[in-house]
C-alpha positions as CSV (number, residue, x, y, z in Angstrom):
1,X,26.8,-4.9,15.8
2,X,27.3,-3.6,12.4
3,X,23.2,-4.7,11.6
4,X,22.6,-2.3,14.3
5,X,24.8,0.4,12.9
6,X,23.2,0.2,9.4
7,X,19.1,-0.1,11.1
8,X,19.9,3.0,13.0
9,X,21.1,5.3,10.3
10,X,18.4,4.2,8.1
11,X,16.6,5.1,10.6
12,X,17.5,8.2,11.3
13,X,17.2,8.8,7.8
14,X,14.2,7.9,7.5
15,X,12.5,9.8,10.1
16,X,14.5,13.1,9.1
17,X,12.5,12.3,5.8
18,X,9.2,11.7,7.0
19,X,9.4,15.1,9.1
20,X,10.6,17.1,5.9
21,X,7.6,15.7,3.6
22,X,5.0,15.7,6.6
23,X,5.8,19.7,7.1
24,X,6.1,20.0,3.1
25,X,3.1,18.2,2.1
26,X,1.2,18.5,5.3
27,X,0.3,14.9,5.6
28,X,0.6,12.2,8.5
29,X,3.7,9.8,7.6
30,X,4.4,6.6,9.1
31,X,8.0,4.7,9.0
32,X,7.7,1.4,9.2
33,X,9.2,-1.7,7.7
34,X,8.0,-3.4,4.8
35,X,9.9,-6.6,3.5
36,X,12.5,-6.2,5.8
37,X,13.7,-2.7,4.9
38,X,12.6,0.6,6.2
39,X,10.1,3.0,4.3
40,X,8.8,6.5,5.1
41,X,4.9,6.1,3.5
42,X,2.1,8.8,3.7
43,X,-1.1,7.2,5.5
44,X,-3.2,8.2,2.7
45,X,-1.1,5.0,1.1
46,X,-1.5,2.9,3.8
47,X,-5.3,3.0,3.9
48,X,-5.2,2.0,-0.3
49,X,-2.7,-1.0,0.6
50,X,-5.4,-1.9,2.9
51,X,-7.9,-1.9,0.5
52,X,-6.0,-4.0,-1.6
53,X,-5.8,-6.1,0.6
54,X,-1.4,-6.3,0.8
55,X,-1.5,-7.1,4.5
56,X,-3.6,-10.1,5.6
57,X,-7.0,-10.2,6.5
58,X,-8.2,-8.2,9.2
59,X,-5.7,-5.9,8.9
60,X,-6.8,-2.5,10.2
61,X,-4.9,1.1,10.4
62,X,-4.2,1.1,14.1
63,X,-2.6,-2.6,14.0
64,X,-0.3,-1.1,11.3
65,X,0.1,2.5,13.6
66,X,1.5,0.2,16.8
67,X,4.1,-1.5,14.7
68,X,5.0,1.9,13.1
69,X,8.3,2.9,14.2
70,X,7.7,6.4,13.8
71,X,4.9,8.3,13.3
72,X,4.8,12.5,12.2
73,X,2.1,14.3,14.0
């Protein structure tokens, strides 16, 4: 129960920060979680992870949109 209280306000959080920089900035901001915490990251990032290759093999953008727990239009 209290897992669920702390995931949610992070959560909450998080997409009440995604909004503010996507409207600031004017870029497309995902929140997802990474290492078992939540983080707001700019897609522009994403694709560079990609290209790094930090998420296995085959690994492409729309795999990583699905699991995205929020995404700002």
């Amino acid at each position: 129960m209290i897992k669920k209280l702390f995931f949610s306000f992070r959560y909450k959080r998080a997409v009440k920060k995604a909004n503010r920089l996507a409207q600031e900035t004017g870029l497309k901001y995902y929140v997802i979680v990474l290492n078992g915490s939540i983080h707001v990251v700019p897609k522009q990032v994403i694709k560079q992870l990609i290209r790094q290759h930090r998420f296995r093999k085959g690994t492409k953008l729309a795999d990583i949109e699905k699991l995205a727990l929020h995404i700002t239009k």
